[in-house]
C-alpha positions as CSV (number, residue, x, y, z in Angstrom):
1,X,6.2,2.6,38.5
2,X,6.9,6.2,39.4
3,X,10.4,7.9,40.1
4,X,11.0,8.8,43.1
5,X,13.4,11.2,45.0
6,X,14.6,11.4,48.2
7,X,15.7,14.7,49.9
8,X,17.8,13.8,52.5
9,X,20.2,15.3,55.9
10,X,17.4,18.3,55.9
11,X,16.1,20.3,58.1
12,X,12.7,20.5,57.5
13,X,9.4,22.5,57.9
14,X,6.3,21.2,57.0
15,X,4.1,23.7,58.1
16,X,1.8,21.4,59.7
17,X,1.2,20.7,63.3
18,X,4.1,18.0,62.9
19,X,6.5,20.9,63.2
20,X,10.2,21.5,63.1
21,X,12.3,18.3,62.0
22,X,15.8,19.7,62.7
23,X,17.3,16.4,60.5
24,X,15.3,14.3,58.7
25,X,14.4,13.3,54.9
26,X,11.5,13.6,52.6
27,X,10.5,11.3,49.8
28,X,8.8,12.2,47.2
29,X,7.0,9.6,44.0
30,X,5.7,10.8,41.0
31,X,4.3,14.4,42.1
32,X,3.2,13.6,45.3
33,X,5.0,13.4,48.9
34,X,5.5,10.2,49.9
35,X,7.1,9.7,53.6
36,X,8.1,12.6,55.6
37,X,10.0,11.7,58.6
38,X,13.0,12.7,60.8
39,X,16.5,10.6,60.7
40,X,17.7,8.5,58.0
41,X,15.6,7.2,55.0
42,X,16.4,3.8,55.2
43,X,15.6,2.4,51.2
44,X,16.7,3.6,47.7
45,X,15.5,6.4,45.1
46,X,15.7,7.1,41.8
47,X,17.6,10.3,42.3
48,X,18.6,11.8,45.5
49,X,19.0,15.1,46.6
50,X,21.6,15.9,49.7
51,X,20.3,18.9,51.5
52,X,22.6,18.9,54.5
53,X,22.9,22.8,55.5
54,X,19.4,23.7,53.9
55,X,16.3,24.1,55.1
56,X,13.3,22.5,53.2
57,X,9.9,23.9,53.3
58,X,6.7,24.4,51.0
59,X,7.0,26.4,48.0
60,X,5.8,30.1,48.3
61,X,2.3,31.0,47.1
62,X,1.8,34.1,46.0
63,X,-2.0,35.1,45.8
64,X,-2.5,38.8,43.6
65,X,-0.6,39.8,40.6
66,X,-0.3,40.4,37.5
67,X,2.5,38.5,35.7
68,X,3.2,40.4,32.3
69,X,3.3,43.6,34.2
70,X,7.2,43.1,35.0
71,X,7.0,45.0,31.6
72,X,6.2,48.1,33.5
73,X,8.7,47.5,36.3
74,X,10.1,50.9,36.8
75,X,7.9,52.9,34.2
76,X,5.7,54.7,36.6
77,X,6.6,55.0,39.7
78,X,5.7,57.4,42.4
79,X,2.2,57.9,41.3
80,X,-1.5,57.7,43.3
81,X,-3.2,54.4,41.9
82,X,-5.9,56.4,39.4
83,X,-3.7,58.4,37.8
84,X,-1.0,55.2,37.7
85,X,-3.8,53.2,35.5
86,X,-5.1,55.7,34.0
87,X,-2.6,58.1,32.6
88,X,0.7,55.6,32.8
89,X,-0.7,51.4,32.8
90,X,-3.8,51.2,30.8
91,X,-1.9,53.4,27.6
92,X,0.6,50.5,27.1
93,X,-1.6,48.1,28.3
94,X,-3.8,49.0,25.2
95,X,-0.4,48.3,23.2
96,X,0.8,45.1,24.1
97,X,0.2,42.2,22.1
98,X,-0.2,38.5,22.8
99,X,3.3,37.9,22.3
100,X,4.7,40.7,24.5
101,X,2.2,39.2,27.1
102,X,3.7,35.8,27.0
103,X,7.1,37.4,27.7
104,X,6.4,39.3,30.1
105,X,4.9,36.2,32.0
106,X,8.0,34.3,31.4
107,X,9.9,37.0,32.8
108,X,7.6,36.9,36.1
109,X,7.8,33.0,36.1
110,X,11.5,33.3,35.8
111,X,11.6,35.8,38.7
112,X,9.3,33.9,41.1
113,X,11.1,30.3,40.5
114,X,14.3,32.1,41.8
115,X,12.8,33.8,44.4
116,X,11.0,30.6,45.8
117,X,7.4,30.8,44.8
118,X,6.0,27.6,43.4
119,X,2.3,29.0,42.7
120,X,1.0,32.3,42.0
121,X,-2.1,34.1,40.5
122,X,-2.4,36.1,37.7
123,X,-5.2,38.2,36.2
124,X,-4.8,40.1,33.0
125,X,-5.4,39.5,29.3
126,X,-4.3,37.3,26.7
127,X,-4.3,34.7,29.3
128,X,-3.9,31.4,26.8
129,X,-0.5,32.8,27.0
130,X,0.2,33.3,30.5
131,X,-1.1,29.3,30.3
132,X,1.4,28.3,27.6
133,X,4.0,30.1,29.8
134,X,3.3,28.3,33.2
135,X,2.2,25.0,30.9
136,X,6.1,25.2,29.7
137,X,7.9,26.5,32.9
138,X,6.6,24.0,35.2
139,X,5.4,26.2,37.7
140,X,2.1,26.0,39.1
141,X,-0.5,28.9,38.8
142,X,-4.2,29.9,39.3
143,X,-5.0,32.1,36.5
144,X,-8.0,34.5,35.3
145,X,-9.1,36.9,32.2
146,X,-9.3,40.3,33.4
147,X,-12.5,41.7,32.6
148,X,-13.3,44.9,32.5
149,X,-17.3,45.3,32.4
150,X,-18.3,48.7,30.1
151,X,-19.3,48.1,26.8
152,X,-17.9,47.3,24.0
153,X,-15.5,45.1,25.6
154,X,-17.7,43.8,28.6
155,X,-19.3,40.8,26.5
156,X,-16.4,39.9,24.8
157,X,-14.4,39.7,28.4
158,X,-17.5,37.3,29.8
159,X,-17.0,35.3,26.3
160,X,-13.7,34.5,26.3
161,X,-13.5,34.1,29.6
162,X,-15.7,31.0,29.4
163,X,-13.8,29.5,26.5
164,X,-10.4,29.6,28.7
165,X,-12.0,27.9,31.5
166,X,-13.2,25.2,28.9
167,X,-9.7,25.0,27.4
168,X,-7.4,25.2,30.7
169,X,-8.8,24.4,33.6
170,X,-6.7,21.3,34.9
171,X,-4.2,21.5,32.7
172,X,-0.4,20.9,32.3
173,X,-1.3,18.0,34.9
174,X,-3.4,20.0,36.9
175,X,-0.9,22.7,37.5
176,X,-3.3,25.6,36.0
177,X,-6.8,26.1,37.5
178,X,-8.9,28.6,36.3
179,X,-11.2,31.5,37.9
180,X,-13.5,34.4,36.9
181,X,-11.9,37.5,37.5
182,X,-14.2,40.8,37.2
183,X,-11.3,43.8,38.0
184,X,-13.1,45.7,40.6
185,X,-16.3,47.5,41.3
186,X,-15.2,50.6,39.5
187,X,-14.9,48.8,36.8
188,X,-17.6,46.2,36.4
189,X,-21.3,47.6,37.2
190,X,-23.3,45.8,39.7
191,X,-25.3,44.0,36.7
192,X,-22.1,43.0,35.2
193,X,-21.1,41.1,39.1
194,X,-24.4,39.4,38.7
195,X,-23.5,38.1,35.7
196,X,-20.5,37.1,36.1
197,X,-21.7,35.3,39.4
198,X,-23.6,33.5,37.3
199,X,-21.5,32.3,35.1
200,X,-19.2,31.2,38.0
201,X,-22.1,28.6,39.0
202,X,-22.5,27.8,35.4
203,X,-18.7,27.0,35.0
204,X,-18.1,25.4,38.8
205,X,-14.9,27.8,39.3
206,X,-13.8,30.9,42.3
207,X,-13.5,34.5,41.3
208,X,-10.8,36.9,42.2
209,X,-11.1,40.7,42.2
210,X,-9.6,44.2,43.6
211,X,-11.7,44.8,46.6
212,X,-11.4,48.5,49.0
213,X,-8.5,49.1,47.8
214,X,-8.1,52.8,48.1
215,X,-10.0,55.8,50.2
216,X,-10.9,56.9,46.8
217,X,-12.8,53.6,45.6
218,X,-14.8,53.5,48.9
219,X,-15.6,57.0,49.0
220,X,-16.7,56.6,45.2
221,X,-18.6,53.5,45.8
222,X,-20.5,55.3,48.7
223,X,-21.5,58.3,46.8
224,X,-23.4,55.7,43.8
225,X,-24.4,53.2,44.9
226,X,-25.1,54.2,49.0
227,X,-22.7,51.1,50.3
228,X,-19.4,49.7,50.7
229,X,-17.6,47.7,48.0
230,X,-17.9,44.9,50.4
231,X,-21.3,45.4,50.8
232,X,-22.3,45.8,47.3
233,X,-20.6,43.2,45.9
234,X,-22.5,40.5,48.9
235,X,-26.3,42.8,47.8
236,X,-25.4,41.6,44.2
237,X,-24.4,37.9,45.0
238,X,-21.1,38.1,43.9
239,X,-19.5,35.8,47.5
240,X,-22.4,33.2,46.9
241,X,-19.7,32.0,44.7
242,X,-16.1,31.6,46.4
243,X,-14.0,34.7,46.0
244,X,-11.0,36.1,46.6
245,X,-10.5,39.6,47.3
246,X,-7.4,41.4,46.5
247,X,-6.4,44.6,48.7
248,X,-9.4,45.4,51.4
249,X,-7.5,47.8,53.1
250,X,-10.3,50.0,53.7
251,X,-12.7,47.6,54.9
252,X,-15.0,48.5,57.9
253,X,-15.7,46.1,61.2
254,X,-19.4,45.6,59.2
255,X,-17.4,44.6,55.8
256,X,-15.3,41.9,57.9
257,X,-18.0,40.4,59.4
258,X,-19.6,39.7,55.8
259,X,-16.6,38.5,54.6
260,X,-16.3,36.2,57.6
261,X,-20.1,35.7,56.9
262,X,-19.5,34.6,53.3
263,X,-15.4,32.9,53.8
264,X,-13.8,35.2,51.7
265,X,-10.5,34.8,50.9
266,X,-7.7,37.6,51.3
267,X,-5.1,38.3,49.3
268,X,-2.5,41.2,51.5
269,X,-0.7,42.9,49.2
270,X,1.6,44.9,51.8
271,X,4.3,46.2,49.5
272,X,2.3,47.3,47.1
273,X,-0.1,49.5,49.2
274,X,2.4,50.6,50.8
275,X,3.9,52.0,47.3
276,X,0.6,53.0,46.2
277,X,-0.5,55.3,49.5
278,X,-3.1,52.5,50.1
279,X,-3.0,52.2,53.5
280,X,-2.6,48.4,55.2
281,X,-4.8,46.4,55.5
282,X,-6.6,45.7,59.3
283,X,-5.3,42.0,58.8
284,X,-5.5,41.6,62.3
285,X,-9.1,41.8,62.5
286,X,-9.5,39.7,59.9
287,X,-7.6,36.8,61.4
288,X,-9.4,37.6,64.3
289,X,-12.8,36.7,62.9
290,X,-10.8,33.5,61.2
291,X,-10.6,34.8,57.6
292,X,-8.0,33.1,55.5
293,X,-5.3,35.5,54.5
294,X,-2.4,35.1,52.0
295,X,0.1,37.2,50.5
296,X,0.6,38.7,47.3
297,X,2.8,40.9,45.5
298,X,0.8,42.4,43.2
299,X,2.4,43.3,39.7
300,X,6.1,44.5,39.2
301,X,4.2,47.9,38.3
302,X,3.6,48.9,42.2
303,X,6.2,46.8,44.0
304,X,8.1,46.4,42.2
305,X,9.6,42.9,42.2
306,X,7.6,39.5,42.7
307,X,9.7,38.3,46.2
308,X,7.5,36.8,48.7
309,X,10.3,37.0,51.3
310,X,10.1,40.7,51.4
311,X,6.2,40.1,51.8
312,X,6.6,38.0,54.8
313,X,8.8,40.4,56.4
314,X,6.5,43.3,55.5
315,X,3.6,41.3,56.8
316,X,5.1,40.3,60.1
317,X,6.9,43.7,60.6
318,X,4.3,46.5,59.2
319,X,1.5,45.3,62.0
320,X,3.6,45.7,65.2
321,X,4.2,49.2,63.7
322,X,0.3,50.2,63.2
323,X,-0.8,48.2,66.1
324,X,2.1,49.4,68.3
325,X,2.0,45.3,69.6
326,X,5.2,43.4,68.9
327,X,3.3,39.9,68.8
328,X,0.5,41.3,66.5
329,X,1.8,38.8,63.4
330,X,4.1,36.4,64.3
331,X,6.8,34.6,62.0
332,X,5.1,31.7,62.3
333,X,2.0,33.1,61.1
334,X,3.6,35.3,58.3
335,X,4.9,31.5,56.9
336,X,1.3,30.9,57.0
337,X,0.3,33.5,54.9
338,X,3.5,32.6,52.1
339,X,2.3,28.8,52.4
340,X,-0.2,26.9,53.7
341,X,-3.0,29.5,53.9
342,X,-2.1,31.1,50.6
343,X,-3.3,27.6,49.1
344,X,-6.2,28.1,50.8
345,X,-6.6,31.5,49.3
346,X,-6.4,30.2,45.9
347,X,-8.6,27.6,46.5
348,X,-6.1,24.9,46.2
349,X,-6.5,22.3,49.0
350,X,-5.7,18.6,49.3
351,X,-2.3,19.6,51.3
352,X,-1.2,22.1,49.1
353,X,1.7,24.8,50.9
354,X,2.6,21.8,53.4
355,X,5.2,18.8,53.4
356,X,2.9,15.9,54.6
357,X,2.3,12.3,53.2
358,X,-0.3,12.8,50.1
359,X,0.9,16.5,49.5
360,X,1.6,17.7,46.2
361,X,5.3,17.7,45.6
362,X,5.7,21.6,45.6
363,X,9.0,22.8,48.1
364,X,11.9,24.4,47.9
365,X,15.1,24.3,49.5
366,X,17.4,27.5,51.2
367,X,20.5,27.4,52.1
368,X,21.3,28.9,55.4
369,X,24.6,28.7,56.0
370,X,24.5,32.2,55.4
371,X,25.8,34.7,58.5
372,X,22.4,36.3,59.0
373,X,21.0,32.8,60.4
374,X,23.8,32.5,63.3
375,X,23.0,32.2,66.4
376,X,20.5,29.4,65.5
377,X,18.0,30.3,68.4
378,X,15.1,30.3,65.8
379,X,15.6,29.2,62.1
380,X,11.3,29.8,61.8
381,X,11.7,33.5,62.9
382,X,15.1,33.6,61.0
383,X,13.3,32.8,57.7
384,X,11.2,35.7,57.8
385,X,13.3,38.4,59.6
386,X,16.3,37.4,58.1
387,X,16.0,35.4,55.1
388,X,16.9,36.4,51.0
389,X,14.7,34.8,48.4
390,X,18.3,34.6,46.8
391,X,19.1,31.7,49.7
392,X,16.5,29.7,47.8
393,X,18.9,27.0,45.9
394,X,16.0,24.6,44.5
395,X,12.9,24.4,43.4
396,X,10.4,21.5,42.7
397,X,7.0,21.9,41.4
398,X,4.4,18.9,41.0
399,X,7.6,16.6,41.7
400,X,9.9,18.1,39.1
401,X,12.7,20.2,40.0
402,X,12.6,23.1,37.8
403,X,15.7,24.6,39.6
404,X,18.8,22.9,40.8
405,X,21.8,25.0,42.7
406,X,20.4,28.4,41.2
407,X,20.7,26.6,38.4
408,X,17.1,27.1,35.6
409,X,16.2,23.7,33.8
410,X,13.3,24.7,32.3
411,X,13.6,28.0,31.3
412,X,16.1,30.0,29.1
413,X,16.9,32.8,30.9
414,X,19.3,34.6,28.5
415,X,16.4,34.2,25.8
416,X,14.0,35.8,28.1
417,X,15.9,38.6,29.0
418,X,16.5,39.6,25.2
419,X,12.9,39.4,24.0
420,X,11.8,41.0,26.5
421,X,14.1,43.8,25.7
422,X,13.2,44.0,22.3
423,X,9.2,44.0,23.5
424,X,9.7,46.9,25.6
425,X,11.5,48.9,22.9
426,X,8.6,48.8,20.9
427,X,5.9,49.3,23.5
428,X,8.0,52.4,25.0
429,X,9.3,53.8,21.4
């Protein structure tokens, strides 16, 4: 028989069309959701959970990054995105080892349990350790081999990116899935898409990429090849196979309507364009023509942290600005975008980033008794306009708490914080 626990005296949102339960309980057995439901829980649990004062709601999803690059945090700041990869990232990059990869994804991990995210996506190198790390953490993660597409290296990236869908996707209990991740257009030919298209039907598994996200990479794409990025990537049958597009911020009406065409998924990285000079993204035109949109951080290079509450607020804020429309995102649909539609994003269904009977067991719990959620006219709108990732008192991934009162029971976060120390004095020497 499974253990169970029982959350009870929450308030609770599911982020389904059940909607607010102001007091109520949630029970969940084994690593799935058992009985959601408002009041008292009337029967026993293994271990229970008193969340009086807290707010429980889905665990955070965030859709773009790249884990290890909290090793960069700080290193190059201020810079146009070219001459960031190419004169400041890619350098180190070319340096770091499989080791200094692994902590640099524990450092991530360790930043987004604490900050509330329960799943998040990662594309880099030396990804059986970026595995190993969220196989050990607990945390949940979609995860793909950066592959860069000139030779020497373009072969070898398809190669090994096979061999770590073989060995990890569905493991740790189905906690890591795995996709195909070609790093842009600039970087991987149009022959190179093709083939790794291919080898996406070949292997059953999404891609992710960097789609428009610059002036610069549209302009350049237009001058070769006589097309969008968008556009290219649908003439060489990269969104038969279902993707996920990082960025397209400078997407044209024509480019939505093939993404809408093909379902693309979005991943909106506001803080991170905004830090680059990207632009935003027209997000509103794409939920307009009913694309899925989630939120991303991007990596601790061009954010630079990994907090998906800042992303919601961005996201719900930076639109009214452009749009000069006060109701162009809402709070509710910002949640969306953390939750319930970043699953969707990442290809994860099956009641992923809601609380609902059958759901995987993925939430966290905040604690607002804090000053900035008084008057309680609207906890929702509170959450996003108002909220702290460092509210966020609990964590519980696939039924396991992996945090309890702020509290790390799966990581060792003094360790973590030393070896990553000593990797970076090396790599910056």
């Amino acid at each position: 028989m499974k253990d169970t626990l029982l959350i009870k005296n929450a308030s609770i949102l599911p982020m389904t069309e059940a909607g607010w339960i102001e007091t109520g309980y949630l029970l969940i057995e084994g690593n799935r959701i058992r009985e959601v439901g408002s009041g008292s829980y009337h029967g026993k649990a293994d271990t229970e959970i008193d969340a009086a004062g807290k707010v429980v709601m889905p665990g955070l999803v965030n859709t773009h990054g790249h884990a290890a690059m909290t090793l960069l945090r700080g290193y190059a700041d201020d810079l146009p995105l070219m001459e960031w990869l190419e004169t400041k990232c890619w350098p180190v990059e070319d340096r770091m080892t499989a080791d200094d990869i692994y902590w640099g994804s524990q450092l991530a991990i360790l930043e987004m349990i604490k900050t509330g995210t329960t799943c998040f996506t990662d594309m880099y190198f030396f990804m059986d350790r970026v595995a190993q790390a969220v196989e050990e953490t607990g945390i949940r993660a979609v995860l793909g081999r950066g592959m860069i597409g000139f030779p020497p290296k373009g072969e070898q990236a398809l190669r090994e990116s096979e061999q770590f869908v073989r060995t990890w996707n569905g493991a740790a209990n189905g906690r890591v899935t795995v996709t195909l991740a070609p790093h842009a257009p600039y970087t991987c030919p149009p022959d190179y898409v093709k083939q790794v298209a291919e080898l996406s039907a070949e292997l059953n598994v999404p891609i992710q990429t960097h789609l428009s996200e610059t002036k610069g990479e549209v302009e350049r794409c237009l001058a070769e090849h006589g097309c969008t990025p968008i556009r290219l990537m649908e003439q060489v049958g990269l969104f038969e196979r279902p993707t996920l597009a990082a960025h397209c911020v400078h997407v044209t009406d024509e480019d939505i309507e093939i993404m809408a065409r093909y379902d693309v998924k979005v991943a909106h990285n506001p803080d991170s364009n905004l830090k680059l000079g990207s632009g935003v993204a027209p997000v509103l035109k794409m939920l307009d023509k009913g694309l899925t949109v989630g939120l991303g951080t991007d990596g601790a290079a061009s954010n630079n942290n990994l907090d998906m509450f800042e992303e919601m607020r961005q996201a719900a804020m930076i639109h009214k600005g452009v749009q000069y429309d006060p109701v162009a995102v809402s709070a509710y649909q910002a949640l969306q975008m953390a939750t319930v539609n970043g699953a969707k994003a990442v290809f994860l269904e099956d009641g992923h980033g809601t609380l609902q009977q059958g759901a995987p067991a993925d939430l966290i719990l905040i604690d607002y008794n804090r000053p900035y959620y008084y008057p309680r006219h609207n906890l929702m709108a509170h959450l996003v306009y108002a909220g702290q990732s460092g509210d966020v008192t609990d964590v519980i991934v696939d039924g396991r708490v992996l945090m309890r009162d702020r509290q790390m029971l799966t990581m060792d976060e003094q360790r973590i914080y030393h070896e990553v120390e000593n990797v970076c004095k090396r790599l910056f020497a």
